[in-house]
N, C-alpha and C positions, 0 to 999 in steps of 0.2 A: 504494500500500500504506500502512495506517495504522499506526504507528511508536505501539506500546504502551509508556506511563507509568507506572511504579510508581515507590511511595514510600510503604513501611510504616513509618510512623514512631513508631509506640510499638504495643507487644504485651503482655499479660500471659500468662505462659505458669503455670496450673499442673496437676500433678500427683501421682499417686503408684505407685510400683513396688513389689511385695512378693513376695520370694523365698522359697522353702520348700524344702526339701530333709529325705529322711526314707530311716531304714534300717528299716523293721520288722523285721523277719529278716534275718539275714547275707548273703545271698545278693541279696535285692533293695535296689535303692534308687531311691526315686518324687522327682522334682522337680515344682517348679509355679513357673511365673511368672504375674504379671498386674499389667499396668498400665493405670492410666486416666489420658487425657489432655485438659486444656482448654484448649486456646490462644482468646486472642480480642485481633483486632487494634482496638487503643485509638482510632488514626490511622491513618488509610492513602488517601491521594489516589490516584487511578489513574483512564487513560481508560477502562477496564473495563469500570469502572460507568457509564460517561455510555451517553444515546440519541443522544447528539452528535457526530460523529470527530472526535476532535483534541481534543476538551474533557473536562477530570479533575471527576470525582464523588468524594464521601464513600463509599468498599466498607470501612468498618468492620466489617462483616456479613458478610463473607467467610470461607470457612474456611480454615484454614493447609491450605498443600496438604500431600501425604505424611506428615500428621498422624493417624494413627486414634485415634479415641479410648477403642476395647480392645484392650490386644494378651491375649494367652494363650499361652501354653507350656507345655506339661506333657509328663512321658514316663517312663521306666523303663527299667530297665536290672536281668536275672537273670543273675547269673555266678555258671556249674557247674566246678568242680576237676575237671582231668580225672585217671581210675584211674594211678599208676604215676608220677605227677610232671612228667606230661608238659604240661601249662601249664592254661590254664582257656579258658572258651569264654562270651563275652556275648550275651547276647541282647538287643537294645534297641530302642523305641521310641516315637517322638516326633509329636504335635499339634501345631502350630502358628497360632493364630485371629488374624486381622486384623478388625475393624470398619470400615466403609464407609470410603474415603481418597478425596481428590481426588491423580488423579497426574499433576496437572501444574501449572505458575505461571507465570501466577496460574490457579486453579480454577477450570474455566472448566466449565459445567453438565457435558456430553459425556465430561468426564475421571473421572466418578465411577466408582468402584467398589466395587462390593457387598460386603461380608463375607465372607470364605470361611475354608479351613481347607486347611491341607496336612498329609498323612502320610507321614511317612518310617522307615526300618526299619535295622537295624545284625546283623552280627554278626562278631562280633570273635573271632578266635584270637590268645593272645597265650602266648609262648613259658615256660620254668619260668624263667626270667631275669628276665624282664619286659622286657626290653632290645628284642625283635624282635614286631613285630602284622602280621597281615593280618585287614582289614576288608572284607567285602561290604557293601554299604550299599546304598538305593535312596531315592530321594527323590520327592516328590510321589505316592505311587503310586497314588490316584485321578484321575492325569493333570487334575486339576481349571487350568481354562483361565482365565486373570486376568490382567488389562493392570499392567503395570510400571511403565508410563511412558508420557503423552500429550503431542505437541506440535500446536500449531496458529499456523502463521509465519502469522499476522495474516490469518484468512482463506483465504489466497491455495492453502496446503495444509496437511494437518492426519495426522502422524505416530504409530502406534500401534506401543508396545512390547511384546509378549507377553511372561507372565512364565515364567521355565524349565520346560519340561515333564516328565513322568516320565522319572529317571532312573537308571543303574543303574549300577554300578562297583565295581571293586577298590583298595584303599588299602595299601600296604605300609610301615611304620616303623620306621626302627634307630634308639634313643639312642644317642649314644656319649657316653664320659666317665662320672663318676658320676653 
């Protein structure tokens, strides 16, 4: 088995994130995220890159793994008062966009993965107190199918992590204290 060498020894990482948050009406409020990312390794020896086993090449050209370079979030959120005082009821909903990543290290071609998007949904009863929530929620609900996480032990076998699939549940909350 060949005993894999790294040694990233200088990166420049940049970027930028911008967050937004907006009430148009009382009732709604729309957020957005989005970030763009560029890491690039300055130095990085590794047997990676060689055509040789055993011998380190220049993979300065490599991509940072679990790095994408767009994320996106966006979503909303409608909450109705409910008649007589009896608490309010949210209605929410969230995107989520990744751009292509390598999910593994070092990135090794097979670890890539494409760009996708998850949808996830909320609705929240929350008591006249505010004190007590129960949440429905669901996550991914295009059950859209995406690796997590790839290993490959030098060859020999090579490990795929699916990422969580559609999912659905109840959430209950007490604050206590003020």
């Amino acid at each position: 088995m060949e005993a894999i060498w790294l040694n990233a020894g200088a990166a420049t990482v940049q970027g930028v994130e911008v967050q937004l948050l907006a009430a148009p009406v009382d009732p709604l409020t729309l957020r957005m995220n989005i970030g763009y990312l560029h890491p690039i390794y300055n130095k990085y020896q590794s047997t990676v890159c060689s055509n040789v086993t055993g011998v380190t090449a220049d993979c300065s050209g490599l991509p940072f793994p679990f790095a994408p370079k767009v994320t996106l979030s966006t979503g909303a959120d409608y909450t109705v008062s409910l008649p007589n005082g009896l608490g309010s009821v949210t209605v929410g909903g969230d995107v989520n966009y990744k751009s292509e990543v390598f999910v593994s290290d070092p990135p090794f071609p097979s670890s890539r993965q494409g760009g996708y998007a998850l949808f996830s949904a909320t609705l929240t009863y929350k008591d006249p107190s505010q004190k007590y929530s129960v949440d429905l929620y669901g996550t991914n609900l295009g059950n859209k199918q995406y690796t997590s996480e790839f290993t490959n032990s030098g060859g020999l076998e090579t490990s795929v992590l699916d990422g969580r699939p559609r999912e659905f549940g109840v959430r209950v909350q007490a604050k206590f204290g003020e």
